[in-house]
C-alpha positions, 0 to 999 in steps of 0.5 A, a space after each residue: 878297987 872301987 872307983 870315986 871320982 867325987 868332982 868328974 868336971 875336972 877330970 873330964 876337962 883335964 883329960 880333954 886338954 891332954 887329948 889336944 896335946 896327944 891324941 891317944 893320951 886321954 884314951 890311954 889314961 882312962 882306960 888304964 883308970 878304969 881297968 883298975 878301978 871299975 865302976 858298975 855304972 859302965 859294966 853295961 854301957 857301950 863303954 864297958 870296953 874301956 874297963 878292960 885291961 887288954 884295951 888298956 894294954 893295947 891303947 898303951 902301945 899306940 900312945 907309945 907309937 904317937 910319941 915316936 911319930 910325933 917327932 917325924 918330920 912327915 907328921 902333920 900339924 895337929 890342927 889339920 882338920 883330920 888331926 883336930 877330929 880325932 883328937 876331939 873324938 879323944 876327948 869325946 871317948 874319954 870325957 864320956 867315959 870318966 863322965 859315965 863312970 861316976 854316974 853322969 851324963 854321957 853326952 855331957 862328959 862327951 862334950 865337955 872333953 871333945 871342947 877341951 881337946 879342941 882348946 887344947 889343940 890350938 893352944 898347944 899347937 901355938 905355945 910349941 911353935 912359939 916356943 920353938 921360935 922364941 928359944 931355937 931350941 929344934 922341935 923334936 926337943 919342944 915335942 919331947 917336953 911337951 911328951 913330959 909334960 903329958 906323961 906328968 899330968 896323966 900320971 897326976 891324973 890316975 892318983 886322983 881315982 
């Protein structure tokens, strides 16, 4: 099936802040877009990989790993400077990809979804820890909403391709 992604702004921004709130979300959902609906702009691109349903598949099975880690207590905060870096290279790959895919710039989509995993790292981080202090309601119940919350836009997401 052919890919159209007629306005790749919104999706890139969107992706990007899904990056901030798991890492591995935006890479998750773009791959598994892409290695369903491929697109010749990245059949020869250093991206092409993200077409490809075995990176998919795998990409699957570590977002499953970062939901099961998120809720340790040894996980550090998310806006640890490593945390924040690998979520914005998320963002990155991701934006860079879906940007790429319906014939824009790289860097462009790159940008754009590294700054909105960046955003979305802080406000996130802020909004669970608020949230956790305004209701007493225990982390890893604030986590696994917000794990709702991913899986639910992601989802939302794919049907726009």
């Amino acid at each position: 099936m052919k890919l159209k992604i007629s306005h790749p702004f919104w999706q890139v921004l969107g992706i990007g802040a899904l990056a901030g709130m798991r890492t591995s979300s935006a890479p998750v959902i773009t791959s598994h877009i892409l290695s369903h609906h491929r697109s010749r702009n990245l059949e020869h691109s250093p991206l092409s990989f993200m077409q490809s349903r075995t990176v998919a598949n795998t990409l699957k099975v570590i977002a499953i790993s970062e939901l099961v880690v998120d809720k340790l207590p040894s996980t550090p905060n998310r806006i640890k400077p490593a945390g924040v870096a690998f979520r914005c290279l998320a963002g990155a790959l991701a934006g860079a990809s879906i940007n790429k895919a319906a014939g824009g710039n790289v860097v462009a989509g790159a940008l754009l979804g590294a700054t909105s995993a960046f955003a979305s790292t802080y406000l996130s981080y802020i909004l669970r820890k608020t949230t956790v202090k305004n209701t007493g309601i225990i982390d890893p119940i604030i986590g696994a909403v917000e794990d709702a919350l991913v899986i639910g836009a992601g989802i939302g997401l794919t049907q726009l391709a």
